[in-house]
N, C-alpha and C positions, 0 to 999 in steps of 0.2 A: 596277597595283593599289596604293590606297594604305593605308598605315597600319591604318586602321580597317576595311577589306576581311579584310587580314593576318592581324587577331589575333581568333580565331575564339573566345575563353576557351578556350584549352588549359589545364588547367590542373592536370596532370600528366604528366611525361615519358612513361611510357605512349601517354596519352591524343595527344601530338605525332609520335610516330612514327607512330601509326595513322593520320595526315593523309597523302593521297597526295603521292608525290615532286615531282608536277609543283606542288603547292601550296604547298610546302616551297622551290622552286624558284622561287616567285613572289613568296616573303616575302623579304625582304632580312635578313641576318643582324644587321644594327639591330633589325627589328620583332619577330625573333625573344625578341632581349636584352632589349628592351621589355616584353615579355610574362611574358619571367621576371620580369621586375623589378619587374612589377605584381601577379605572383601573389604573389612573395617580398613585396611588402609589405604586401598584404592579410591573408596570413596570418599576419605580424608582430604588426600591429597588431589583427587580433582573439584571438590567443593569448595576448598580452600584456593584453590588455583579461580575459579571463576566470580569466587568472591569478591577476591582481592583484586581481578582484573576489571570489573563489572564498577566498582565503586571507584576503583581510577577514571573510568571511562567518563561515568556519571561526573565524575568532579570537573572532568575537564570538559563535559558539554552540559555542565547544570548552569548552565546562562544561555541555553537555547528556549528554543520557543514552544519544545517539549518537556521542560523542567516539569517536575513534581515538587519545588517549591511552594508554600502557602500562600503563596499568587504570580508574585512578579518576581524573577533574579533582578540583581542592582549591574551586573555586567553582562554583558555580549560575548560568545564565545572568541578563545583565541587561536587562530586560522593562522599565524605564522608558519613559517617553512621550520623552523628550530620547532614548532610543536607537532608538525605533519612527522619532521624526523621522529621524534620521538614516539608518536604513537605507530610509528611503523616499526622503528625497534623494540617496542613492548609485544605489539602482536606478534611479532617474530619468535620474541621468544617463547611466548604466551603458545604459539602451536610446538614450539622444539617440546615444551614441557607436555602437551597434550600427547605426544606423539610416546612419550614413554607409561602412559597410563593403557593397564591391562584394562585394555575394554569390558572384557568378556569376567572381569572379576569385580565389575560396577554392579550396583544393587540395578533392579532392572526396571525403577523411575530412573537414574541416573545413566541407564545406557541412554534413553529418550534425551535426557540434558545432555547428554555428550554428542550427540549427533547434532542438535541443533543447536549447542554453542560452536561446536567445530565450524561449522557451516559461516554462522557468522564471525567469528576470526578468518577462516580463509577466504573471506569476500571482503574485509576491510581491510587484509593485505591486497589484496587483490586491487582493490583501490588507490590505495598508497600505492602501489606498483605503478598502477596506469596515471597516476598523479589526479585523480579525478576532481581532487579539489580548485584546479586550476581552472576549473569549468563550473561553477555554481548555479549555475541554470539549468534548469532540464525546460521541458515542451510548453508550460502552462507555469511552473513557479517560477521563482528565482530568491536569490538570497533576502533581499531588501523587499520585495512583496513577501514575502513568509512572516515577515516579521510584524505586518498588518495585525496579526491575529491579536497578539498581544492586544492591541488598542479596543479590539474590541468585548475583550475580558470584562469582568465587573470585578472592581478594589470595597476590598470593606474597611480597613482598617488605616490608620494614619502609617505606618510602615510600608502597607502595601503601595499609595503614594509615594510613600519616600524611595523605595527600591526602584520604582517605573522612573521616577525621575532620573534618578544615577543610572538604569538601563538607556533612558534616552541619551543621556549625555556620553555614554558607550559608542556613542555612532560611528563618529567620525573615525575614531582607533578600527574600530571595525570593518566597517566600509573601506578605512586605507587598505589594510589586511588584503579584506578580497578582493579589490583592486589592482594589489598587489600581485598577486598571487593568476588573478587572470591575465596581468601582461605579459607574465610565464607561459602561459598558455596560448596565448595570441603570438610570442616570437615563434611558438614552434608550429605553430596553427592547429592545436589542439582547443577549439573553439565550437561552440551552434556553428552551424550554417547560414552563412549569412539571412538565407532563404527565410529561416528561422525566427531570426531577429529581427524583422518588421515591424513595428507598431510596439516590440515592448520596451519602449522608454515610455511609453506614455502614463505608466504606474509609477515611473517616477517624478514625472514631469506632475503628477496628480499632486504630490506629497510639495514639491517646489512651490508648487503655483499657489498653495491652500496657506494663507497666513491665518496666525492665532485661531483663533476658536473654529475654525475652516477645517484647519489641520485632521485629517485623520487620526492626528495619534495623538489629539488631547481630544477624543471618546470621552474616556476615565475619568474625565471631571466634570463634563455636561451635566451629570448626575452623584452625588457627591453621599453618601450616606448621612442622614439626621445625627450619628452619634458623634459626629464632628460638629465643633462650633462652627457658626456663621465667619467670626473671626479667620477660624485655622481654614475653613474653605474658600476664602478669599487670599490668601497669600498662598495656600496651594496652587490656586487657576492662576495668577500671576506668575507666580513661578514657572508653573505649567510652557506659558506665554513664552515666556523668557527663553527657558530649554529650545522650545521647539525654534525659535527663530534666531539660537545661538549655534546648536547641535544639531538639532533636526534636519534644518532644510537646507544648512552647506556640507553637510553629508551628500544631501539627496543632488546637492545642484555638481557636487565635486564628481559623484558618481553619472550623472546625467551627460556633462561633458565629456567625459574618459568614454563613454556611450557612443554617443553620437561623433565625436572628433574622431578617434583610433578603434576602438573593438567593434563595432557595427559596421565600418569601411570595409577593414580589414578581417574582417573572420573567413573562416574554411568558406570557399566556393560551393565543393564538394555536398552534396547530401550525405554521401557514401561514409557509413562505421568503419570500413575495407579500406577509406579515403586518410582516414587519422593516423597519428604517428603510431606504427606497431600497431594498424590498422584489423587486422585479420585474429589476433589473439587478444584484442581489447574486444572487439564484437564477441568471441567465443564467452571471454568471460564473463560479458553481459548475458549472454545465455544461461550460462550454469549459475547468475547471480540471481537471476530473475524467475527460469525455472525449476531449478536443483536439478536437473535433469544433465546428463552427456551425450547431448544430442546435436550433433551439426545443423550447419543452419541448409545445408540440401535438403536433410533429415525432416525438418520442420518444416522446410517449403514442399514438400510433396504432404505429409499428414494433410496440412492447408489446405489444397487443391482437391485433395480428396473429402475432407468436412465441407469445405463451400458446397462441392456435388451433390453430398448427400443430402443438406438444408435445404437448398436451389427445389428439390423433388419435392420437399414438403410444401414450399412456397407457391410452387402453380398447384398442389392441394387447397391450398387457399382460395385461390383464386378462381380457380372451380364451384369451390362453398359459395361463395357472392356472387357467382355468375357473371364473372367477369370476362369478354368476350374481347382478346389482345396478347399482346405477347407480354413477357415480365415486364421489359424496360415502359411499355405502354403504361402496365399498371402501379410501377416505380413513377409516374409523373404522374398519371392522377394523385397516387398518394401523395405526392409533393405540394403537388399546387389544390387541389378542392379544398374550397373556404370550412369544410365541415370537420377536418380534422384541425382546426387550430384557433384557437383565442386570441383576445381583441388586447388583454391586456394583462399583465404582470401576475396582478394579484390571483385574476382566473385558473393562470396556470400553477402558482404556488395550492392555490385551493383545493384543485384536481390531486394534484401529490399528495396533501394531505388526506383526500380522502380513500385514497388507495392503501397507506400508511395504516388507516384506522380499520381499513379493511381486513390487513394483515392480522390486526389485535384483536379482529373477531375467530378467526380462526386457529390462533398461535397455540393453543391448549391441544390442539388436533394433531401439530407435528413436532412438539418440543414440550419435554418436559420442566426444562431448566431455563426461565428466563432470566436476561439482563434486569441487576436494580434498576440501569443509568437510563435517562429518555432523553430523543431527542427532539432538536427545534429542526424546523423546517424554514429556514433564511433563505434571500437570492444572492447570489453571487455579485463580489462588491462591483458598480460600476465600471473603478480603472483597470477590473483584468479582467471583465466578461469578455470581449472581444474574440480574443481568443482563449478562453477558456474553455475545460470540457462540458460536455450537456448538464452533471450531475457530479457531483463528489461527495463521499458520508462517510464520517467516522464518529467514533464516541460524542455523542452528545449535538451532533449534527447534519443536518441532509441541507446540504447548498444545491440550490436550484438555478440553471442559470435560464433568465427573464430575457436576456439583450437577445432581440434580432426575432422575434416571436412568431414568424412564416418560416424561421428553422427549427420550432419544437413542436411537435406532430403531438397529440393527443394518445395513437396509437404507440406512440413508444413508449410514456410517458410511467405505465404502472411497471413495466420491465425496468426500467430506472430507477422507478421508487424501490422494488423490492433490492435491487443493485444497492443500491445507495441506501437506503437507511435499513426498513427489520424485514427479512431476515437477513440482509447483505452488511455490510460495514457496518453501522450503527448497533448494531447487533452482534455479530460475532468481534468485534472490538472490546466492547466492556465486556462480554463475557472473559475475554481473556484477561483484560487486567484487574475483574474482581473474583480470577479463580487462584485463591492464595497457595493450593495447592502446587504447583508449579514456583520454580525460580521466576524471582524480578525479571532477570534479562531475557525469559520465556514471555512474561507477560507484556512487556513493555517493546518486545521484537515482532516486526511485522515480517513474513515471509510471500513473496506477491503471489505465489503462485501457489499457495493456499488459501491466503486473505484473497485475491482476485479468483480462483478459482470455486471460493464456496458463494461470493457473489454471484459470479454469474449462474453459479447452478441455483443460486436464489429465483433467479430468473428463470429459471427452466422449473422450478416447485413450483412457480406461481402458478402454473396450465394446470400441476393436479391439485393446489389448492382452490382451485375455483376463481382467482380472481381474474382473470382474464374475461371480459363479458360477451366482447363480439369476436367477430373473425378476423378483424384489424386488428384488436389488440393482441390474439394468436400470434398474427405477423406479424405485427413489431415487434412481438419477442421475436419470433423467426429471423427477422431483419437483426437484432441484436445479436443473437447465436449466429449468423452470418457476418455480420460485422467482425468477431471475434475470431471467428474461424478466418475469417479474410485476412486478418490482421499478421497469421503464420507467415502467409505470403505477401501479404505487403512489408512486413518490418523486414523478414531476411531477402525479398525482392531488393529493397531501398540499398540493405548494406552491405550485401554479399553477393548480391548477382546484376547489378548496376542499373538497376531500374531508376526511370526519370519522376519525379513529380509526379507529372504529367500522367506516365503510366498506371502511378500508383493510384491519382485519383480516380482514373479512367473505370480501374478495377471496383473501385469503391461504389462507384456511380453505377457498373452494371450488375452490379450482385448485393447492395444494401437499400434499405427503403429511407437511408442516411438525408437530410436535404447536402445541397451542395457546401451552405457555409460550413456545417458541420463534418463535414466531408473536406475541407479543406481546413479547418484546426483541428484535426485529427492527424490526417497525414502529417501535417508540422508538427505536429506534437510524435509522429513516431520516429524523423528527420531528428528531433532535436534529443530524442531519450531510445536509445537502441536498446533493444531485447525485451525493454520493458511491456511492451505490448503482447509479447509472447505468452507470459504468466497466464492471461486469462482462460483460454480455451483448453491448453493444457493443463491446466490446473481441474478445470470441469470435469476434463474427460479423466482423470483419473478418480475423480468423487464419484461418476457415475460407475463406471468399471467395480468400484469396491461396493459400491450399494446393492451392485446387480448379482456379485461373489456372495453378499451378506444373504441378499435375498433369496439365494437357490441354496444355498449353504443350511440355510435356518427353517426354512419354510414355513408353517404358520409360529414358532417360533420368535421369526423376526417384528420389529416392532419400530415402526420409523419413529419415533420420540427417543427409543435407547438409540438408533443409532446415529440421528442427527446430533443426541448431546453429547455421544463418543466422543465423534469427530472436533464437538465446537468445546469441549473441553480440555483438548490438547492444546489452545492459543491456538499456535501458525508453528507449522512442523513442516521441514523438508517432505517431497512426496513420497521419498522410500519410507521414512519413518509412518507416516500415514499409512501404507501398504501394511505395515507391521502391525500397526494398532488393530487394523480390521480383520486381520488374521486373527488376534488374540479375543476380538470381540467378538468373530464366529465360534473359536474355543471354547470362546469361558458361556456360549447359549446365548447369546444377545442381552445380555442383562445392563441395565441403565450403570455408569460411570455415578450415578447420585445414591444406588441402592447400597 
């Protein structure tokens, strides 16, 4: 037996023992040492490789507003064209060197890191390609509203002060940057759609208009920690003053004209992703960025049409239940309009979420064995961007609710959102990933949407076997929700591949979701202004269910929903083949708990 017969990729001591004796017996203890020697330096050199690229990365975006700094960075990221260059020639070569590493001689946690570091290298070239930074906006954020957050942080310490201050005065270099950098993208009309761009200067017209202590982004000193003097908190909030009506607000007022004067005239007419420069392969690769998947957007518009059909049957199930005596779109406007599904007022409906939230924690012990330390608050979404903002958004340590417009938020949606948005949805599988040290940084601190949105929305869909669903509306507002996503196949590659209007796309929305209108219309904007991104969700689900369904006929009384929801939610956010892989290995190895 020679050599290459020998060395079978063993490629963890485990994995070697489990070779029969007699095979073991025919390896010669050279081809043995060989073997190690080739795993040992496979995984050298790509640990090393992702190290090193991981903490360049961090370096050049640890002045973002996702820093893990001990509160506040003192700078703003730098958005230069000379620094876009460069991180596109690091990724570059950062995949040439991937490209030479034996896969199949990686220990086999580091095949898992190599799939999902790959992924995100060739999506940030990907990026850089299609120059994505020339466009800072997606549907609902933008660069200059993102950066709100900061302000609403809590500072303990007189440095954490000091850094927010020098962050503020980062503005104006900043703000030129991507101003910059968007005029690149308006000469070529690689821009939102103008359609898009409605109403959002008014988050910065909020920031302009708010002098001194008004300002949103002197938060941070309204409330000052006791362990500072009276003294030092007085020339802090002065200073504060000062910043903000130095730096702050001719940032905001510099950015507000370039706004309204030029990029809001002039942007893309077009809705169409098919419409942008290199239109047809920048859409694909929002596809494969958003669902790891290689799937055309025909491909996706037929799945769509086919999931609406099948929800649509559940839905007049429903409506059968309550004795509802009309057609769908009949019972789509009662649900709309009767005063009995909606609140009078803000607080009411943050109240309701919260108690659907608490809901969740009575039962949590029932479907998971490994909770998140981290918890979250339940806030409304700030005034200057509810407008068009979406219903709900939750990640680590937060469930934003949005309050504006309150005849557009149904009560029967409203627990399908909570479980979305905060436990078991984002608030939930988020710190799970970034307090599972077992995993690399760039695993824990990377979101994959069509993981992270796909195990939300099957949050959604646990909810019916958890029980908290109570009546037959809130059934169907998840149903409406699972419809909303499914609709979404077909509305996003409708918009940007098969030339659908607006129009049409609301149309679709209006007659297959129990959606109200407003939110039916900053939705659509929001899938006009962010292509593919809306795919993630439902695809994402349907491969979570697919595998639970593999596990559960695979394992039979065996299986155990606790081991295999903390399978899944201990991997972070993984491409979906790797997902595939894992539940293979977790029917394998008897369904036993990732904790045991």
């Amino acid at each position: 037996m020679n050599r290459l017969t020998c060395i079978v990729r063993i490629t963890t001591l485990s994995a070697l023992l489990a070779v029969s004796g007699l095979a073991l017996n025919a390896c010669s203890s050279t081809a043995v040492t060989a073997v190690d020697a080739e795993v040992s330096d496979a995984n050298t050199r790509f640990e090393t490789l992702y190290k090193s690229e991981w903490a360049w990365r961090q370096h050049k975006d640890d002045s973002d507003a996702e820093s893990n700094n001990r509160y506040a960075p003192s700078s703003l990221p730098d958005v230069s064209i000379p620094v876009q260059q460069e991180r596109r020639k690091r990724w570059l070569a950062t995949l040439d060197e991937l490209n030479t590493i034996d896969v199949e001689a990686l220990s086999e946690a580091n095949q898992i890191n190599y799939a999902v570091y790959r992924l995100q290298i060739e999506t940030l070239i990907a990026d850089q390609q299609f120059k994505t930074y020339e466009k800072p906006l997606l549907g609902d954020t933008a660069f200059w509203s993102n950066l709100t957050y900061q302000a609403r942080q809590t500072l303990r310490h007189e440095q954490d002060f000091e850094n927010y201050l020098a962050w503020l005065q980062d503005m104006p270099r900043y703000f030129d940057q991507q101003i910059a950098n968007m005029k690149l993208g308006l000469a070529r009309q690689f821009t939102l759609p103008k359609i898009s761009l409605q109403g959002r200067d008014a988050s910065v017209i909020s920031v302009v208009d708010a002098k001194g202590s008004d300002n949103p982004y002197y938060q941070p000193f309204a409330k000052m920690p006791d362990s500072l003097s009276s003294e030092k908190q007085a020339a802090l909030t002065a200073q504060a003053e000062a910043v903000i009506a130095e730096y702050v607000i001719p940032a905001h007022q510099t950015l507000l004209t370039f706004l309204q004067q030029e990029y809001i005239p002039r942007a893309q007419p077009s809705i169409a992703g098919y419409d942008l420069p290199d239109g047809k392969a920048y859409y694909q690769a929002q596809i494969k960025k958003y669902t790891t998947l290689a799937l055309t957007a025909e491909e996706i518009h037929q799945i769509g049409l086919a999931e609406v059909a099948n929800i649509r049957q559940r839905m007049h199930n429903i409506m059968k239940d309550v004795g509802f005596d009309g057609t769908l779109q009949d019972f789509l406007t009662f649900l709309r309009t009767d005063e009995q599904f909606y609140v009078d007022t803000p607080q009411a409906l943050l109240d309701r979420a919260a108690w659907t939230a608490k809901e969740f924690d009575g039962v949590a012990d029932d479907w998971f064995g490994h909770l998140p330390r981290k918890r979250f608050a339940i806030i409304p979404v700030p005034a200057d961007i509810a407008p068009f903002y979406t219903a709900g958004r939750g990640g680590p340590g937060v469930y934003l609710v949005n309050t504006y417009d309150l005849p557009s938020r149904p009560l029967y949606s409203l627990p399908a959102l909570t479980l979305h948005e905060s436990a078991p949805g984002h608030a939930f599988q988020m710190p799970l990933a970034l307090e599972n040290t077992d995993i690399p940084e760039f695993r824990r601190q990377s979101y994959i949407s069509a993981f992270g949105e796909g195990w939300a929305l099957y949050s959604e869909l646990l909810g019916e076997e958890m029980g908290l669903y109570h009546t037959p509306y809130e059934v169907f507002g998840m149903l409406s929700y699972q419809m909303w996503r499914a609709a979404r196949l077909v509305v996003d590659t409708g918009i940007h591949a098969k030339g659908w209007s607006r129009k049409q796309a609301q149309d679709f929305m209006k007659a297959n979701t129990a959606l109200s209108v407003h939110e039916i219309t900053t939705e659509i904007d929001r899938y006009i202004a962010w292509p593919g991104q809306a795919l993630s969700y439902y695809l994402g689900q349907m491969a979570i269910v697919k595998h639970r369904a593999a596990a559960e006929k695979a394992l039979g009384q065996d299986f155990d929903i606790r081991h295999f929801h903390d399978m899944i939610l201990q991997l972070g956010s993984v491409p979906l083949s790797v997902l595939e892989q894992q539940v293979e290995r977790f029917i394998a190895e008897g369904g036993l708990s990732p904790y045991q």
